[in-house]
N, C-alpha and C positions, 0 to 999 in steps of 0.2 A: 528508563524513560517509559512515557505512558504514551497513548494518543488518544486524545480526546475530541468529540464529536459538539460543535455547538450549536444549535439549529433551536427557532421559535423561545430562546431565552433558557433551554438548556442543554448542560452540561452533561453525556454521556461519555463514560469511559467505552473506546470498542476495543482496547488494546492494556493491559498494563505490564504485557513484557515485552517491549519495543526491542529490537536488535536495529542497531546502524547499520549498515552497510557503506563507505564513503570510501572506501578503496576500490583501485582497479578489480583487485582480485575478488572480494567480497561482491562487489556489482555485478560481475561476468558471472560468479557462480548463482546470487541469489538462493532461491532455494531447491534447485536440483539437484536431484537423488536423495532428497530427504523423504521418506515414506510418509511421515504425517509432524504437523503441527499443534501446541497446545492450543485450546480454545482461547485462549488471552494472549497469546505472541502474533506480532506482528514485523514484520521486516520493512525498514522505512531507506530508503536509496536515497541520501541526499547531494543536492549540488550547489552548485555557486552560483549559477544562471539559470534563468526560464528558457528551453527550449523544447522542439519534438522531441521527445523520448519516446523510446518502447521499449513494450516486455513481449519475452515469447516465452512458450512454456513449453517447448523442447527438454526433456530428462525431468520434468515436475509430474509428479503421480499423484499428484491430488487436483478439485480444484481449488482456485485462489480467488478471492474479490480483491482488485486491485484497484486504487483511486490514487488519480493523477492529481495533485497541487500544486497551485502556483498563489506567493504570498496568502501562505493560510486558507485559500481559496478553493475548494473542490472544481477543476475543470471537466473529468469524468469518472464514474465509475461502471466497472464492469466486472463480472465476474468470467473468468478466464477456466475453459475445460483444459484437463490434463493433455499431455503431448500436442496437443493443436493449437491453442488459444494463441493471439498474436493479437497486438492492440497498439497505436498511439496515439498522446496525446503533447499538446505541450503544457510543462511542468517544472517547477524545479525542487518538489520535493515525489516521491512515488512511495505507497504503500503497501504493501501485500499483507493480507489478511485469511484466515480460513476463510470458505465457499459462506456466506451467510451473511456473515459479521457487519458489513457493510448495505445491511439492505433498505436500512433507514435513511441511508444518506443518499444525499441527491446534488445534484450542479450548482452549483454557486453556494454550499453550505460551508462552513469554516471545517476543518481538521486541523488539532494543533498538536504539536509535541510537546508535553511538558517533563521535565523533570521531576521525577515520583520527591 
């Protein structure tokens, strides 16, 4: 999977190795205790329903830009520092991104997941 950014009529990859997360286990861990990320991987947490979510960044050693979605929709983004960061938003899709990657994007811009 990829994620793709769509804002002012275009189409920006910020992502083109998306990892799911959609299980218990996979969601709890996220990405703690990994020391670093490729510059094109992204971990996307999906769900069934729009509600408050958060991320904390407890055991995470790097930072992460993470952006909250709901239907397509960017609700927030923020870029979250290592062991402290802590954020919610409501969502029903969440992204995490290397520190950066996300800096183009702003609140109410589309993020999709597509299939490469």
């Amino acid at each position: 999977m990829r994620l793709v950014h769509h804002a002012d009529g275009e189409r920006t990859p910020l992502a083109s190795d998306v990892e799911i997360a959609d299980g218990l286990v996979s969601q709890t861990r996220g990405l703690m205790f990994r020391r670093s990320i490729p510059d094109d991987y992204g971990l996307a947490f999906t769900y069934d329903t729009a509600k408050a979510r958060d991320i904390h960044m407890l055991f995470v050693f790097m930072a992460l830009d993470v952006v909250w979605i709901q239907d397509d929709v960017v609700r927030r983004v923020e870029t979250l520092r290592p062991w402290r960061g802590f954020a919610k938003e409501t969502a029903d899709l969440i992204v995490e991104l290397p520190a950066g990657t996300a800096s183009a994007v702003e609140v109410g811009d589309r993020l999709v997941l597509e299939d490469d």
